[in-house]
C-alpha positions in Angstrom: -6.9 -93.0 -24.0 -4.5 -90.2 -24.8 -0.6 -90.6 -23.6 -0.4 -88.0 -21.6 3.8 -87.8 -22.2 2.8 -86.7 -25.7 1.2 -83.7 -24.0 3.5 -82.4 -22.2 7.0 -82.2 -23.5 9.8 -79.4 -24.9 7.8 -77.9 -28.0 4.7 -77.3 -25.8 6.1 -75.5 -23.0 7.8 -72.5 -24.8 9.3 -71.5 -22.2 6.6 -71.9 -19.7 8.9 -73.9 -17.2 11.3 -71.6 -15.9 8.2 -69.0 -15.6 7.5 -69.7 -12.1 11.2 -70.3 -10.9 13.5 -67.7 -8.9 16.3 -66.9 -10.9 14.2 -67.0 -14.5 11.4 -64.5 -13.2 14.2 -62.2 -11.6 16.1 -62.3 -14.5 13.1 -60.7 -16.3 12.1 -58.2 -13.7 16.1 -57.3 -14.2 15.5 -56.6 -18.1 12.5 -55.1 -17.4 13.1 -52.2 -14.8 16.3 -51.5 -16.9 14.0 -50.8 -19.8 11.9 -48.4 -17.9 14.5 -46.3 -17.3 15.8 -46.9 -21.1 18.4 -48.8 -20.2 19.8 -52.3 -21.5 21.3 -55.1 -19.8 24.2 -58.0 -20.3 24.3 -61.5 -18.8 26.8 -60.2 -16.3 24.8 -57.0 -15.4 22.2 -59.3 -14.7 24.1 -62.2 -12.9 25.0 -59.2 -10.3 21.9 -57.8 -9.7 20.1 -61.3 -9.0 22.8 -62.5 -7.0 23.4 -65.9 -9.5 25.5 -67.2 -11.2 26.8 -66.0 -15.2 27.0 -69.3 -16.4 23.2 -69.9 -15.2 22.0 -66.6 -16.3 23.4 -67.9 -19.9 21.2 -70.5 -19.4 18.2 -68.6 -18.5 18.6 -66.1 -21.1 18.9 -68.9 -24.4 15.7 -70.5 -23.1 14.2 -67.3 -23.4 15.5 -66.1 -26.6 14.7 -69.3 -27.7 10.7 -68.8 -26.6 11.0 -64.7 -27.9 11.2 -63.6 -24.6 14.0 -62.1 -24.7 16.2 -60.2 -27.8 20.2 -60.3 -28.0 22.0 -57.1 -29.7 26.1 -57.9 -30.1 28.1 -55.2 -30.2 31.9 -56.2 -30.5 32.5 -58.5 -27.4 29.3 -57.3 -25.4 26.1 -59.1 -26.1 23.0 -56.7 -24.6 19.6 -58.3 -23.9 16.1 -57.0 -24.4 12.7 -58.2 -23.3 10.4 -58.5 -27.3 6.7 -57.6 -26.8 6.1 -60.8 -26.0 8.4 -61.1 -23.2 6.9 -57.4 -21.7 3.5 -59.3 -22.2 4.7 -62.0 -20.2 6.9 -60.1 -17.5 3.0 -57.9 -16.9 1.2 -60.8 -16.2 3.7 -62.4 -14.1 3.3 -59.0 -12.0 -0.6 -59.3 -11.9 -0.3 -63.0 -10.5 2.3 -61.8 -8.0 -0.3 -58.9 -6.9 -3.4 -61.1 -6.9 -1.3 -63.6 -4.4 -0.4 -60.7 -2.0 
């Protein structure tokens, strides 16, 4: 019989445990509303509009450049953050789960 630890651990999940927490699927409705309107987002703008904390939006946001969710830009002091066509993948079928719950 299979261990099932060995099934289940960092390298499998990708990022697929902070996909169905708060702050984590806010943070990429944030990124992805602003890119709608062609706009692009730092951890700060974020922290504000989901009413958390920077330091946990850092957080948030390295697990998911870490899975290609997300993509960083630096320019001088200001780091700006993206969603990568897998994150836009991800973010729509987040919203389709959402709407078939409703």
């Amino acid at each position: 019989m299979e261990n099932k630890t060995n099934l289940i651990n960092k390298s499998n999940l990708n990022g697929l445990e902070l996909l169905f927490l708060k702050k984590p699927v806010a943070t990429l409705l944030a990124l992805d509303e602003a890119s709608k309107i062609g706009l692009v987002l730092t951890a700060s703008q974020i922290a504000k509009m989901i009413d958390c904390t920077y330091t946990h939006v850092l957080k948030i946001t390295r697990e998911f450049y870490w899975a290609d969710f997300i993509d960083k830009k630096k320019t001088d002091r200001r780091v700006f953050l993206t969603l990568t066509d897998k994150g836009s993948k991800i973010i729509d079928a987040i919203k389709t789960i959402h709407n078939e719950m409703e």
